[in-house]
DSSP file (Angstrom, degrees, kcal/mol; ACC not computed):
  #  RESIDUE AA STRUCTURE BP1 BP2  ACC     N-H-->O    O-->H-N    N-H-->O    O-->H-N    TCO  KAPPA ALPHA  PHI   PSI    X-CA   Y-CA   Z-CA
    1    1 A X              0   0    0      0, 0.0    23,-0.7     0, 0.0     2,-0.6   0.000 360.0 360.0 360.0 141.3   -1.4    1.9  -12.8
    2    2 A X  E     -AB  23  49A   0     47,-1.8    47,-2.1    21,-0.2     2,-0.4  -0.841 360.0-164.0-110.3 124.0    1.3    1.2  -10.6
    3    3 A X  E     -AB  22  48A   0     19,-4.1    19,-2.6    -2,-0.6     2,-0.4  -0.855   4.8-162.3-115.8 147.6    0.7    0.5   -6.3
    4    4 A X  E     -AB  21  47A   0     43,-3.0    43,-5.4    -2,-0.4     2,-0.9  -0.996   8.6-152.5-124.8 116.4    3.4    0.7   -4.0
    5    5 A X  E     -AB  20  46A   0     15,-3.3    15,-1.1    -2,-0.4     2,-0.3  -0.946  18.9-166.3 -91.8 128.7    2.4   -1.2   -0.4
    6    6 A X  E     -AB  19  45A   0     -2,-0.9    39,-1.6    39,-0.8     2,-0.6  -0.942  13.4-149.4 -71.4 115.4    4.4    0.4    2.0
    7    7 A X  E     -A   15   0A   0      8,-0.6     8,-6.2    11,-0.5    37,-0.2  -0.926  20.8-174.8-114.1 110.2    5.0   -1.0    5.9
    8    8 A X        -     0   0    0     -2,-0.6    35,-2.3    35,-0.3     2,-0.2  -0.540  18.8-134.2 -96.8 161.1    5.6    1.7    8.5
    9    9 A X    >   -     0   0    0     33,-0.2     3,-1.0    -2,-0.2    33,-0.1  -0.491  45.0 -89.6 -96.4-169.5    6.5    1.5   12.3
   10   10 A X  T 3  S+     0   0    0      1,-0.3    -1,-0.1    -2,-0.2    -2,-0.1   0.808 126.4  50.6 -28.6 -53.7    4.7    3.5   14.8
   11   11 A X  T 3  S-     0   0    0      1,-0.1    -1,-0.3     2,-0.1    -3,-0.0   0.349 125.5 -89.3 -97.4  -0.5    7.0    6.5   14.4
   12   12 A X  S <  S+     0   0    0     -3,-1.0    -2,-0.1     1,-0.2    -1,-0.1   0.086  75.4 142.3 132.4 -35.1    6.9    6.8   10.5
   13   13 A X        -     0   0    0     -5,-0.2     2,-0.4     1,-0.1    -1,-0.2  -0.034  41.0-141.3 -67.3 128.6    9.5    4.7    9.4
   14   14 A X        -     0   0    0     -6,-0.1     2,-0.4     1,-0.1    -6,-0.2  -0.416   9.6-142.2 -95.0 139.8    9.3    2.5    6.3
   15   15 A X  E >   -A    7   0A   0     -8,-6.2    -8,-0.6    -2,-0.4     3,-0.6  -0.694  14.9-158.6 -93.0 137.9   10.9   -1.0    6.2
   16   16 A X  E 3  S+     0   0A   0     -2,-0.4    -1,-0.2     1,-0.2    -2,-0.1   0.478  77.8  52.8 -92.9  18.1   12.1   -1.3    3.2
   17   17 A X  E 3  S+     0   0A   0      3,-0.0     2,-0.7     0, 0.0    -1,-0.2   0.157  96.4  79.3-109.5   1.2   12.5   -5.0    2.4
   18   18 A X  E <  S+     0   0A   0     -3,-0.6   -11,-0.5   -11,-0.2     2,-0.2  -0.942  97.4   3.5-123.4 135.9    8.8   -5.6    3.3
   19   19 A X  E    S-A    6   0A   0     -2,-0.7     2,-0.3   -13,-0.1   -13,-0.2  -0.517  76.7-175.0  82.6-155.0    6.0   -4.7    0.5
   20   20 A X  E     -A    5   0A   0    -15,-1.1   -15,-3.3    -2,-0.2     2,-0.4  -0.970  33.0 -45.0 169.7-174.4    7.1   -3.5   -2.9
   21   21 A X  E     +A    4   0A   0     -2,-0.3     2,-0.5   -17,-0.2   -17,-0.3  -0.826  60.1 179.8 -77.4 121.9    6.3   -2.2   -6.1
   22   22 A X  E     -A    3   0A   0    -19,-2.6   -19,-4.1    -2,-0.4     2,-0.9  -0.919  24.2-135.9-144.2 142.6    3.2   -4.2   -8.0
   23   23 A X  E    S+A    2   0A   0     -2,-0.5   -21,-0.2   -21,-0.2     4,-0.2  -0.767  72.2  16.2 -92.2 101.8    1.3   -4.2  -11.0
   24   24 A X  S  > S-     0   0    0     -2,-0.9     4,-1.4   -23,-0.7     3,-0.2  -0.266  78.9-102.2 114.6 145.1   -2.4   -4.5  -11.0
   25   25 A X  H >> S+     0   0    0      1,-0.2     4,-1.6     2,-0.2     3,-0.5   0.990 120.1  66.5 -75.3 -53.6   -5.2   -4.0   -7.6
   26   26 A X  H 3> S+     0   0    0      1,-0.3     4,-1.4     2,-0.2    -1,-0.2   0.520 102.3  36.1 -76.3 -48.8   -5.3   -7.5   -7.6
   27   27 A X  H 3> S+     0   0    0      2,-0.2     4,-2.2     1,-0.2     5,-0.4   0.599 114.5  61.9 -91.6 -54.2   -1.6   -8.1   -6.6
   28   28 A X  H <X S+     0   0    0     -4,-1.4     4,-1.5    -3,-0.5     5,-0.3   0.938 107.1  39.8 -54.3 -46.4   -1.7   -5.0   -4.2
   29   29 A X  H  X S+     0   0    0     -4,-1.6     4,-3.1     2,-0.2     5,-0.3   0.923 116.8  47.8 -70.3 -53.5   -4.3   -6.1   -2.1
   30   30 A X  H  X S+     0   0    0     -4,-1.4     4,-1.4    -5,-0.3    -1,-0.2   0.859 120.4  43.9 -58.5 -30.9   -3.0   -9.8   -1.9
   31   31 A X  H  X S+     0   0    0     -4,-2.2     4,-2.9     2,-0.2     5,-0.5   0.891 114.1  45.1 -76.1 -45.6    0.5   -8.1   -1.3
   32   32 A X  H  X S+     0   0    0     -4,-1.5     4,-1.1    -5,-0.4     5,-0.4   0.880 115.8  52.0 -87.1 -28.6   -0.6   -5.5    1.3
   33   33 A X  H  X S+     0   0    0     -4,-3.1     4,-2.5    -5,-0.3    -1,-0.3   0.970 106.1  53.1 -87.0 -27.2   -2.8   -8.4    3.2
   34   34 A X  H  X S+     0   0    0     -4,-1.4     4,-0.7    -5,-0.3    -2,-0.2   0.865 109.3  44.3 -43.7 -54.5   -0.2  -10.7    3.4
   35   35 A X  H  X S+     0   0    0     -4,-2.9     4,-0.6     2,-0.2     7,-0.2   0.757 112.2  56.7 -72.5 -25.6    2.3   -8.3    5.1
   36   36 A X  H >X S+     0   0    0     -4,-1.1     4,-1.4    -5,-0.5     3,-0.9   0.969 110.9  43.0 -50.8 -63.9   -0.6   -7.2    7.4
   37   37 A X  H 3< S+     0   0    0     -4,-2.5    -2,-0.2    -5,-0.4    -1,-0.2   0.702 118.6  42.7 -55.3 -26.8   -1.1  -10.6    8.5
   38   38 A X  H 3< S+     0   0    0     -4,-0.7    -1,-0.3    -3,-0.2    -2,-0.2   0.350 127.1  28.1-122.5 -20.3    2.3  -11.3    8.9
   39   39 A X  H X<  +     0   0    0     -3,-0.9     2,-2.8    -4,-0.6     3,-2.3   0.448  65.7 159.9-124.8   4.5    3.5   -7.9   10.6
   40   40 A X  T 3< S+     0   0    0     -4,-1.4    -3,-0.1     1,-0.3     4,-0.1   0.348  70.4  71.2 -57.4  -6.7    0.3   -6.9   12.4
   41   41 A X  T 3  S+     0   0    0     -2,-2.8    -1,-0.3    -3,-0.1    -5,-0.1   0.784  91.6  85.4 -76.3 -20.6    2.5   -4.7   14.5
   42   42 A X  S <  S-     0   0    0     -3,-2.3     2,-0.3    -6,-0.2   -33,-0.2  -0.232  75.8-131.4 -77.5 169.8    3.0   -2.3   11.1
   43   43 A X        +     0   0    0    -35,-2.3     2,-0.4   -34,-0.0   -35,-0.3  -0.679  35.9 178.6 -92.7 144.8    1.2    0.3    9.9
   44   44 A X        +     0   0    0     -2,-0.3    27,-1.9   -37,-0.2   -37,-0.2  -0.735   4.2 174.6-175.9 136.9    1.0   -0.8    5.9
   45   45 A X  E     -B    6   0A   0    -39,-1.6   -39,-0.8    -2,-0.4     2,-0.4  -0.398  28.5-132.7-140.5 178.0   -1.1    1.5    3.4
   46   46 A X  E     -B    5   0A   0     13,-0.2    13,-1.9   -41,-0.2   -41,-0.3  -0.952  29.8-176.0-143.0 112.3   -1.2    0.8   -0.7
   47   47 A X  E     -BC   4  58A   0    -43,-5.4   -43,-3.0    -2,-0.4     2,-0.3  -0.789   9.4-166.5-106.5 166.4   -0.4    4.4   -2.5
   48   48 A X  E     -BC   3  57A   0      9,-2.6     9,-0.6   -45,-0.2     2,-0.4  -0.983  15.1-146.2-162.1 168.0   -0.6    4.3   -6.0
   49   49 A X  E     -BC   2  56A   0    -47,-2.1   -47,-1.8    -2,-0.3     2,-0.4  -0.817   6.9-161.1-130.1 154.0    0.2    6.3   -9.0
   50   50 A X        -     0   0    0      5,-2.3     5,-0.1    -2,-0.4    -2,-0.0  -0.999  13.3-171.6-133.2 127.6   -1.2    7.0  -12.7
   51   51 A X  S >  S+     0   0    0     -2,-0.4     3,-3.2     3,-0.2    -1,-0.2   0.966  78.4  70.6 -70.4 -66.3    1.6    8.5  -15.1
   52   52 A X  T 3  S+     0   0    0      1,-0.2    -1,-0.1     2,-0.1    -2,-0.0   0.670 124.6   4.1 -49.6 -12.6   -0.4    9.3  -17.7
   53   53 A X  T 3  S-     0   0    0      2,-0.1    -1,-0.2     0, 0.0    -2,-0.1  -0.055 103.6-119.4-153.5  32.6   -2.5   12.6  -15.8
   54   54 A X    <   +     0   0    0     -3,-3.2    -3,-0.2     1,-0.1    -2,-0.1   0.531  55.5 163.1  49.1  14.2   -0.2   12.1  -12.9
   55   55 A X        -     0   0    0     -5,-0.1    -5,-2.3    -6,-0.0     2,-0.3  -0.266  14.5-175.0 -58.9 161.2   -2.8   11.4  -10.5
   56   56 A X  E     +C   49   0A   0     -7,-0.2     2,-0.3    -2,-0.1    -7,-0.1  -0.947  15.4 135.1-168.6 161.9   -1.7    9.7   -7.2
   57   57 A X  E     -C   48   0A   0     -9,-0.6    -9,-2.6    -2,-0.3     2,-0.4  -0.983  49.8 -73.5 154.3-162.5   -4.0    8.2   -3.9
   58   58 A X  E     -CD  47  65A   0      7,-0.6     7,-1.8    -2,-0.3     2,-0.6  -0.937  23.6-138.2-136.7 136.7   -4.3    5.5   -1.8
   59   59 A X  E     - D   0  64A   0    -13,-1.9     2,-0.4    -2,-0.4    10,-0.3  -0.764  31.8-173.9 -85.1 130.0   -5.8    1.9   -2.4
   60   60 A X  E >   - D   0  63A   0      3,-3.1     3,-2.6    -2,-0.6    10,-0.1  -0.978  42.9-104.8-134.9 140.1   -8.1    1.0    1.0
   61   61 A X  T 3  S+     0   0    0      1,-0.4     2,-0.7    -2,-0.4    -1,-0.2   0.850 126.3  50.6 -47.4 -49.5   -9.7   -2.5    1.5
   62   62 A X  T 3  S-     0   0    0      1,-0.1    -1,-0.4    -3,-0.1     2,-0.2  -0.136 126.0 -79.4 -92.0  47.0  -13.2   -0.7    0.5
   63   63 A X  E <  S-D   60   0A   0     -3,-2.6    -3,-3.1    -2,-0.7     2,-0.5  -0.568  72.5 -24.1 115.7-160.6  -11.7    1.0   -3.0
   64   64 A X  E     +D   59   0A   0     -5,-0.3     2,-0.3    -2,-0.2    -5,-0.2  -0.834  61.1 165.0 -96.9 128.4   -9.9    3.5   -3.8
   65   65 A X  E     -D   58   0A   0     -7,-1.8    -7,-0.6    -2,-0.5     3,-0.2  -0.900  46.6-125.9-124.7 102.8   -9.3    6.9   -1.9
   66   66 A X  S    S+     0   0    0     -2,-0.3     2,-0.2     1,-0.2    -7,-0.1   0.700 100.6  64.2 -23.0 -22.9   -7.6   10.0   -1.3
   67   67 A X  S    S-     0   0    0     -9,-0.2    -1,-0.2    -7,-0.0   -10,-0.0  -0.369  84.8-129.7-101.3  63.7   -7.2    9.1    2.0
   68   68 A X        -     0   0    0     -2,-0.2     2,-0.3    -3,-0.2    -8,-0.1   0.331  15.0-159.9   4.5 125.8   -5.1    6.1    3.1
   69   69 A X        -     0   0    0    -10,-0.3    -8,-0.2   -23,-0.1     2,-0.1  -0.991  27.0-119.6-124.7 107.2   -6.6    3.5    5.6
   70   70 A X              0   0    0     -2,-0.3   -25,-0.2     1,-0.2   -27,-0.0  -0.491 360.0 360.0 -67.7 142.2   -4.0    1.3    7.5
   71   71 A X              0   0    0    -27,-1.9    -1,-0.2    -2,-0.1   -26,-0.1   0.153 360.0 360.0 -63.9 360.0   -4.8   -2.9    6.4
């Protein structure tokens, strides 16, 4: 499965030098709390995607969701 952290401002906008692409929850979380800690002013969410049945959602400090949770 593949997670993308994402860091938004207020208004929407994503910087794109800050989060990435990552392989593995483990590595998302550690990524997406690191930039939290470090930006606290951002918004910064964990989507993530499954190819094989193209399923798609949001990684949230308590699991996994259809809904996105800012960190």
């Amino acid at each position: 499965m593949e997670y993308h952290v994402e860091a938004e401002t207020e208004t929407g906008y994503v910087v794109p030098e800050l989060g990435g692409i990552v392989n593995g929850e483990r590595r998302a979380k550690k990524l997406a709390e690191q930039t939290a800690d470090e930006h606290p002013e951002l918004y910064v969410y964990v989507k993530w995607f499954r190819a094989s049945d193209g399923q798609h959602g949001y990684l949230n400090r308590d699991g996994h969701s259809p809904v996105g949770k800012r960190w």
